[in-house]
VEXDREN-2710 file (C-alpha; in Angstrom, 1 decimal):
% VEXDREN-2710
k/r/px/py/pz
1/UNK/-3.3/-46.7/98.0
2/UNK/-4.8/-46.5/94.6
3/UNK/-3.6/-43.2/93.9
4/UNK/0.2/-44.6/95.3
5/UNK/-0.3/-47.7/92.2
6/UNK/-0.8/-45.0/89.4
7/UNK/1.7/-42.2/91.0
8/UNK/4.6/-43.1/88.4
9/UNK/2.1/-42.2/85.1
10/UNK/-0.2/-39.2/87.2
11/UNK/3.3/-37.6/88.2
12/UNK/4.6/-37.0/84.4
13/UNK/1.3/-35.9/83.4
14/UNK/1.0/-33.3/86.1
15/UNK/4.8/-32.3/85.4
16/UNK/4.2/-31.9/81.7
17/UNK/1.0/-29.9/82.1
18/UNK/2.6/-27.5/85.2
19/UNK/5.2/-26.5/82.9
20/UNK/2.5/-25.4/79.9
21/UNK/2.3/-22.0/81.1
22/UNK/5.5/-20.2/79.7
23/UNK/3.4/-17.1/80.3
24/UNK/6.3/-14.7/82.6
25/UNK/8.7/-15.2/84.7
26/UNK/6.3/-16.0/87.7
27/UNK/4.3/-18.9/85.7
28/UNK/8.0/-20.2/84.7
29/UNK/9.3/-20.4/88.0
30/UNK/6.2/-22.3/89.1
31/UNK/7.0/-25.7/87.5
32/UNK/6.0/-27.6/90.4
33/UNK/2.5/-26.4/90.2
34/UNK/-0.2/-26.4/87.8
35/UNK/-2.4/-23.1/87.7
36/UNK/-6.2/-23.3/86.3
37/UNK/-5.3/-22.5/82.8
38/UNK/-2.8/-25.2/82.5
39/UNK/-5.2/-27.7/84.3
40/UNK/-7.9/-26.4/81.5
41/UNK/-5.3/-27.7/79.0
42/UNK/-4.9/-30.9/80.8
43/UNK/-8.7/-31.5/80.6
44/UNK/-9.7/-30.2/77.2
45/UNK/-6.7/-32.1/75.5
46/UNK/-7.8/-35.5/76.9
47/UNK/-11.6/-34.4/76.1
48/UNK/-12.4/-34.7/79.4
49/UNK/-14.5/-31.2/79.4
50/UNK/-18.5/-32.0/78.3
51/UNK/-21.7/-31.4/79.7
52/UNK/-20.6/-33.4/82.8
53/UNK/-17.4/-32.0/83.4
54/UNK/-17.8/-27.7/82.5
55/UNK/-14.9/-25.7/82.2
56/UNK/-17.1/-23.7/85.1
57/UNK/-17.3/-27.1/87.4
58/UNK/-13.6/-27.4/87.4
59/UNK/-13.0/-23.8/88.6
60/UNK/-15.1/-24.3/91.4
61/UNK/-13.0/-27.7/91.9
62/UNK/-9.5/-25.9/91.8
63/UNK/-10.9/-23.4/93.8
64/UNK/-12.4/-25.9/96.1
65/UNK/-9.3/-27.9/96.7
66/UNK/-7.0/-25.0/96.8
67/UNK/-9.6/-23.3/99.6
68/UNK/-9.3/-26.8/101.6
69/UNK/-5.7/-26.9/101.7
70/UNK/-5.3/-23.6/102.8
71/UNK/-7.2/-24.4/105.8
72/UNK/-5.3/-27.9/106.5
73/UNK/-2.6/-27.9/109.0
74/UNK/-0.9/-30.3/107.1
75/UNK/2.3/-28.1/106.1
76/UNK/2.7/-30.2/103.0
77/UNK/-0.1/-28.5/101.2
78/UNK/0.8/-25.0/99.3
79/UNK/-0.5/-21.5/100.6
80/UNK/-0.8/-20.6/96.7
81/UNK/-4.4/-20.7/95.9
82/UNK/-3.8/-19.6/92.3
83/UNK/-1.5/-22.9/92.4
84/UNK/-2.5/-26.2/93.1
85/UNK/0.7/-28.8/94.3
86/UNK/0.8/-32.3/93.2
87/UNK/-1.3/-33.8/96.0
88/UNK/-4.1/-31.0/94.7
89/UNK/-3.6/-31.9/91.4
90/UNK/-4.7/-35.3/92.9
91/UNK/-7.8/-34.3/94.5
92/UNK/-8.9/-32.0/91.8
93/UNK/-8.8/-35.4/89.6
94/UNK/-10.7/-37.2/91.7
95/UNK/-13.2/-34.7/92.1
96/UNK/-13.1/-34.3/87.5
97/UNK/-13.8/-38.2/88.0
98/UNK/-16.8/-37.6/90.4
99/UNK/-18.5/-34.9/88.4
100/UNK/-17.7/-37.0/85.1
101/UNK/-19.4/-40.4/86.7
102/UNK/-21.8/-39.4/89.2
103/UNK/-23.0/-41.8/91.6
104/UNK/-26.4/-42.0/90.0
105/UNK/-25.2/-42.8/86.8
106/UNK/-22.6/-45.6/88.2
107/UNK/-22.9/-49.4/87.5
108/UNK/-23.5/-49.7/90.6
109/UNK/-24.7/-46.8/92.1
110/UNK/-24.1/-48.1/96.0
111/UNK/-20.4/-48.8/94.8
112/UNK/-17.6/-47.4/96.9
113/UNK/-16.1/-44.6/94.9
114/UNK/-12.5/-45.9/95.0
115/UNK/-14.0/-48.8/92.3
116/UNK/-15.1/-46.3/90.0
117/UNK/-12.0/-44.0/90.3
118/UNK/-9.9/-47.2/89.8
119/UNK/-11.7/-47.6/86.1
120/UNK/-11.4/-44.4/85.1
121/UNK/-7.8/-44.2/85.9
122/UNK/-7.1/-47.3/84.1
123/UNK/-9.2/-47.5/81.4
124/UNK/-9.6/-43.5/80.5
125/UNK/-7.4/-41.2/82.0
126/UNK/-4.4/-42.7/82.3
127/UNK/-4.1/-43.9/78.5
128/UNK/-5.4/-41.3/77.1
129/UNK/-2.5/-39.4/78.1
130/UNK/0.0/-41.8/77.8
131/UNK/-0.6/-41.4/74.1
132/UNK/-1.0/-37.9/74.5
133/UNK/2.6/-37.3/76.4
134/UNK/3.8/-40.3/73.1
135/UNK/2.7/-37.7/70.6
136/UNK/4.2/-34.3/72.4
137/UNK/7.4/-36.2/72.2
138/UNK/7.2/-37.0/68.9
139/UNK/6.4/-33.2/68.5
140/UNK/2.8/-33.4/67.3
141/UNK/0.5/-31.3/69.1
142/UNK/1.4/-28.0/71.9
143/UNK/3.4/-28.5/74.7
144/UNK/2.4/-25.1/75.8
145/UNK/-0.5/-23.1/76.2
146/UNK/0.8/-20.2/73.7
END
């Protein structure tokens, strides 16, 4: 349900950032996904990567997530586990959100993790890359990761 509330912003975020690999043929025709590199982008443009959150940790994420969905039987989930679809891109965020505000160093460290990922979304992620995706449009700053 939360997720549902901030689909409209994470959605153009994830399409912008799938399409940053113009690397080949094969990374162009994947627009609909977002491979580790173009994640990478994602994270280190919003400065999201730190001590908390490596660049190793969110290998081991994407990996993670992409590992889990191969094994779901839900057929929505892709079979591409250099590719992670939107509803990975999803989980891989609120995993970055996890690693970035541990339960030990929460408000409230009993707090259900929904309250946390709630403030982050809001107050963090999601304006940090509204003005991000204001300036791309404007032309400042890459579009792409060459």
């Amino acid at each position: 349900m939360l997720l549902r509330h901030y689909d409209a912003e994470l959605h153009r975020i994830f399409k912008l950032y799938a399409a940053a690999d113009q690397t080949g043929a094969e990374a162009q025709a994947t627009l609909d996904s977002m491979n580790l590199p173009e994640l990478l982008f994602l994270l280190r443009e919003g400065g999201l990567i730190d001590d908390k959150l490596t660049v190793s940790q969110v290998g081991l994420i994407f990996t993670q997530v992409n590992a889990a969905s191969e094994d779901a039987k839900d057929g929505d989930m892709d079979k591409d586990d250099a590719e992670c679809t939107y509803e990975e891109y999803l989980e891989v965020l609120c995993r970055c959100c996890d690693a970035r505000i541990p339960a030990s160093s929460r408000e409230e460290p009993d707090e259900e993790f929904a309250y946390t990922l709630q403030r982050w979304l809001h107050l963090i992620f999601i304006p940090t890359y509204t003005w991000l995706l204001k300036e791309k449009a404007r032309g400042k700053g890459s579009k792409t990761l060459t």
